[in-house]
Structures are given as structure tokens and as C-alpha cells.
C-alpha positions as CSV (number, residue, x, y, z in Angstrom):
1,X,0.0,0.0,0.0
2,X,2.6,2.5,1.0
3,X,4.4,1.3,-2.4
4,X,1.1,2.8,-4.4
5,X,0.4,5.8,-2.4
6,X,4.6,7.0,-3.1
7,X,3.6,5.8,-7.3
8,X,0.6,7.7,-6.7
9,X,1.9,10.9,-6.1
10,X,5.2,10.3,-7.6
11,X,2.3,10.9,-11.3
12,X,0.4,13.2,-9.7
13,X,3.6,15.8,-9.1
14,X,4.5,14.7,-13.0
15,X,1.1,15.5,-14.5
16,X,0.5,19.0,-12.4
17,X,3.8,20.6,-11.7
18,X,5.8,18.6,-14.2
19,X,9.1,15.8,-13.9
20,X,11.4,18.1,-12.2
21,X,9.3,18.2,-8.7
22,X,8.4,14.2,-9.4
23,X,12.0,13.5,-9.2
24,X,12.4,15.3,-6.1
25,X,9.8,13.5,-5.0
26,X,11.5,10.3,-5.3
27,X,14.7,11.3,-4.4
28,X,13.2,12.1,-0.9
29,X,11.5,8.8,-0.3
30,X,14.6,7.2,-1.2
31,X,16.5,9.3,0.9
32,X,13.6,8.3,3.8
33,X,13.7,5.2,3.4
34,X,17.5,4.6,3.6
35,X,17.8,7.2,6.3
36,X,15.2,5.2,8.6
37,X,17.5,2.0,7.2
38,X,20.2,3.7,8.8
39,X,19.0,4.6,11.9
40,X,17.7,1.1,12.5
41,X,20.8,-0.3,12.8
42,X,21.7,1.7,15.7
43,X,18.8,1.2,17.7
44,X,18.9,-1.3,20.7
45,X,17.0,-5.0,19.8
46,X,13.1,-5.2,20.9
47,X,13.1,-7.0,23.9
48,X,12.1,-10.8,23.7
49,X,8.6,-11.5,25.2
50,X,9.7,-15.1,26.5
């Protein structure tokens, strides 16, 4: 779902304000989504629930 939403928009921005702002677009969810890839790996485990 999140997948389709990001596509979503990612034509919207290309059919009103035109490929330039799409590609920002993108380059911000990428940027997101490796930033919160990042940070993951230096947060502490979940603790077990056994």
C-alpha cells in the first residue's frame, strides 16, 4: 500500500507541476527510506517477550 500511495503521487507531481518536482519526489522517499534503514541499525534490539 505505501508502495502505491509513493507511485501515486510520484504521477500526480508529473502530470500538475511537471518531472522536475516528481524526481524530487523520489529522491526524498529514497532518501527516507535509507535514512530510517540507517538509523535502524543503531537502535537497541526489541526485547524478547519469552
Amino acid at each position: 500500500m505505501p508502495t502505491l500511495l509513493t507511485l501515486g503521487v510520484h504521477w500526480l507531481l508529473v502530470l500538475t507541476l511537471g518531472l522536475p518536482f516528481a524526481v524530487l519526489w523520489s529522491v526524498a522517499m529514497l532518501y527516507i527510506t535509507l535514512g530510517f534503514r540507517r538509523l535502524s541499525h543503531h537502535l537497541p534490539p526489541w526485547p524478547s517477550s519469552g
